[in-house]
C-alpha positions as CSV (number, residue, x, y, z in Angstrom):
1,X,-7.6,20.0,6.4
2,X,-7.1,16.5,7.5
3,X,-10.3,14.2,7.4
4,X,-9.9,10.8,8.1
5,X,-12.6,8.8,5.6
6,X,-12.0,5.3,6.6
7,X,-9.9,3.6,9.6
8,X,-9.7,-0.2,10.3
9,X,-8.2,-2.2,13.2
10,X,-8.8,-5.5,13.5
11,X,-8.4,-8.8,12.2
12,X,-6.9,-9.0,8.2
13,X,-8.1,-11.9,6.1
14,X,-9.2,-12.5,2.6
15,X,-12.8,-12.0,3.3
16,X,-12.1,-9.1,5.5
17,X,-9.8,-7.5,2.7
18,X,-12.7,-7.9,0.0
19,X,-15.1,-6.3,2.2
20,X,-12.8,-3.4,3.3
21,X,-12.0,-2.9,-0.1
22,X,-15.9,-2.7,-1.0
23,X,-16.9,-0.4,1.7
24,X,-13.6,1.9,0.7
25,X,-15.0,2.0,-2.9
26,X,-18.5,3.1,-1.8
27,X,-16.9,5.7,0.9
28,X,-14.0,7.1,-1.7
29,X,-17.0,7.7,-4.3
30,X,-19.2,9.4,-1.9
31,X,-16.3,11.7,-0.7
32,X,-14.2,12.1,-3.5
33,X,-17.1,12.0,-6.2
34,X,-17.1,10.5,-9.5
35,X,-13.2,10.4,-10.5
36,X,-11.4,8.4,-13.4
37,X,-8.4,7.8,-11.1
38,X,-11.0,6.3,-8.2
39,X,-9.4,2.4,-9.4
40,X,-6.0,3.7,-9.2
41,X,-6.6,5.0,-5.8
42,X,-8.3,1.9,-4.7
43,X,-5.4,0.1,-6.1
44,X,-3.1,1.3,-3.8
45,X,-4.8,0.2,-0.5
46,X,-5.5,-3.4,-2.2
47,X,-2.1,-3.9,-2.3
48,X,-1.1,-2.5,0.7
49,X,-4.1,-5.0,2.0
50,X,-2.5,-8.0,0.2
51,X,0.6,-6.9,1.3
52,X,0.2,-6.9,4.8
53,X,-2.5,-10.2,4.5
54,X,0.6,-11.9,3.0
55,X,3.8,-11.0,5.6
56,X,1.7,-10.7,8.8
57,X,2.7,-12.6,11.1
58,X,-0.5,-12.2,13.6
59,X,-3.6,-11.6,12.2
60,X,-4.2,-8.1,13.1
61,X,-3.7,-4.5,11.1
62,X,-4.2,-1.0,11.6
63,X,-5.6,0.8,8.2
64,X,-5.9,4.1,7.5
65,X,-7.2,6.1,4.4
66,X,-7.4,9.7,4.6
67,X,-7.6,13.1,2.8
68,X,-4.9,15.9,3.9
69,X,-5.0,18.7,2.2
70,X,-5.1,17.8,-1.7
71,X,-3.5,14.3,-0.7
72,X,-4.6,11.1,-0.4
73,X,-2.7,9.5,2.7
74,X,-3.2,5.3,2.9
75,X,-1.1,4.1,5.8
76,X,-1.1,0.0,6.7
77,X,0.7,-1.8,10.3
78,X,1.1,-4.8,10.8
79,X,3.4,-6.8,12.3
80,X,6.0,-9.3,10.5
81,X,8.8,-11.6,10.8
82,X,12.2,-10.0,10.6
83,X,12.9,-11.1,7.2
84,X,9.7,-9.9,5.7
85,X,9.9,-6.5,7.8
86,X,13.8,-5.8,6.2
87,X,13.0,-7.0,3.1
88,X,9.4,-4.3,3.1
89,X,12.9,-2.0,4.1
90,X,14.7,-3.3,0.9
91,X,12.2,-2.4,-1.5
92,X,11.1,0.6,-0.5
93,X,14.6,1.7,-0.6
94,X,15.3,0.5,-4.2
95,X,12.2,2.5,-5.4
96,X,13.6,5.7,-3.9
97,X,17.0,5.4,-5.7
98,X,14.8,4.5,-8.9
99,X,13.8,7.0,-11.7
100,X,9.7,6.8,-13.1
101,X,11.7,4.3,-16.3
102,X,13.6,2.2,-14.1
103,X,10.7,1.4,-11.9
104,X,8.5,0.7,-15.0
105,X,11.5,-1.4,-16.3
106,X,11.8,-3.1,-12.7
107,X,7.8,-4.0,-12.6
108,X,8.3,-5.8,-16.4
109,X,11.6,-7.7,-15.1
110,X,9.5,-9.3,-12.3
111,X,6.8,-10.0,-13.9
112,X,8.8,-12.0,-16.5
113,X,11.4,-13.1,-14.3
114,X,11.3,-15.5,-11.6
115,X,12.5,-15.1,-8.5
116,X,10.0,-15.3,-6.2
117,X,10.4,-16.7,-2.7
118,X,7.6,-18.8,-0.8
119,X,5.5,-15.4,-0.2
120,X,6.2,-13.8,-3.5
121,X,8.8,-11.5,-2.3
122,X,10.0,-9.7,-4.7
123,X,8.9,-6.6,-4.2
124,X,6.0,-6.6,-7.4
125,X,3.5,-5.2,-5.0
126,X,5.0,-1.6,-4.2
127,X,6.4,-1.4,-7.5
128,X,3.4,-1.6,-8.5
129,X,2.1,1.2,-6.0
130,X,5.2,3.3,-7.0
131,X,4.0,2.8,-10.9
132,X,0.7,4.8,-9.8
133,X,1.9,7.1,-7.2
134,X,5.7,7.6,-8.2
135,X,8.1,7.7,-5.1
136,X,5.3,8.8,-2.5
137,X,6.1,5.1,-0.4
138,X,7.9,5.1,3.2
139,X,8.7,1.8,5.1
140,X,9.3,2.2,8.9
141,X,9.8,-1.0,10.9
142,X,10.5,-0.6,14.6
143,X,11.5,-3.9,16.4
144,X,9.1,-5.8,19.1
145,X,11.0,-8.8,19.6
146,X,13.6,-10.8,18.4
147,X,12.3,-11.8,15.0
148,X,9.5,-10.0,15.1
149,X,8.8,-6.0,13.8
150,X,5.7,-3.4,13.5
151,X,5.7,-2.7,10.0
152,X,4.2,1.0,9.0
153,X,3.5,1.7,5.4
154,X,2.6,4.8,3.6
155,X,1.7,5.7,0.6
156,X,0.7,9.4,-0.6
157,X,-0.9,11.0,-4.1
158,X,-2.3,14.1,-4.9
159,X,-5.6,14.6,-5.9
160,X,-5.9,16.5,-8.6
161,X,-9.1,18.5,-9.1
162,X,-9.2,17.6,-12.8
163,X,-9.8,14.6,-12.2
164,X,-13.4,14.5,-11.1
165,X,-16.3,13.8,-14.1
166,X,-18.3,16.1,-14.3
């Protein structure tokens, strides 16, 4: 059973991104119930949010959190500049070929490393995803125009049962 619980399209800014993420707390808890993984899930669309606030290149997003099955499906579009589109591309990749220690090891390199570009860039926000959700990420970019691409993340988890307080 697929049920939609919260779908947003419209204009992505920080004050739109802190309300979204409010009303998707109140909406997961009243769905999902009282859960000690609810920050975890909620961490996931924040920075898929921040993501797509930070390498759009027009204001606008789709976003989509749903419930399919025993899954939690949160899928982001936005457009961005050809750079930031391959480079969404790149990472996701990486994190595929990566096992549970090397991504762990790949989060603690960045975070001590530098190498960030003007945006940040290096990838720290879907390792960070793929440290909660494992290797549940896809990146499709399809190409509008010359430098520019429609950027579709996703990001699945399952929902355990056992993690609901009583």
């Amino acid at each position: 059973m697929e049920k939609n619980i919260l779908e947003y399209k419209g204009q992505l800014s920080s004050e739109v991104r802190i309300q979204l993420l409010d009303l998707l707390q109140c909406i997961a808890l009243c769905n999902l119930g009282p859960r000690s993984d609810l920050k975890k899930l909620i961490g996931i669309a924040l920075e898929l949010l921040d993501n797509a606030e930070r390498y759009n290149s027009s204001t606008d997003v789709d976003f989509i959190w749903r419930i399919d099955g025993d899954q939690l499906v949160v899928t982001i579009r936005n457009k961005a500049k050809s750079a930031d589109a391959h480079r969404l591309q790149k990472a996701v990749s990486r994190i595929a070929a990566m096992t549970p220690e090397e991504i762990t090891d790949a989060f603690k390199r960045q975070m001590t490393e530098e190498g960030y570009g003007e945006k940040g860039g290096a990838g720290l926000g879907m390792l960070q995803i793929a440290r909660r959700v494992g290797k549940n990420i896809r990146a499709e970019i399809s190409p509008l125009h010359t430098d520019e691409f429609l950027c579709t993340s996703t990001v699945s988890t399952h929902l355990p049962a056992d993690r609901k307080r009583a």
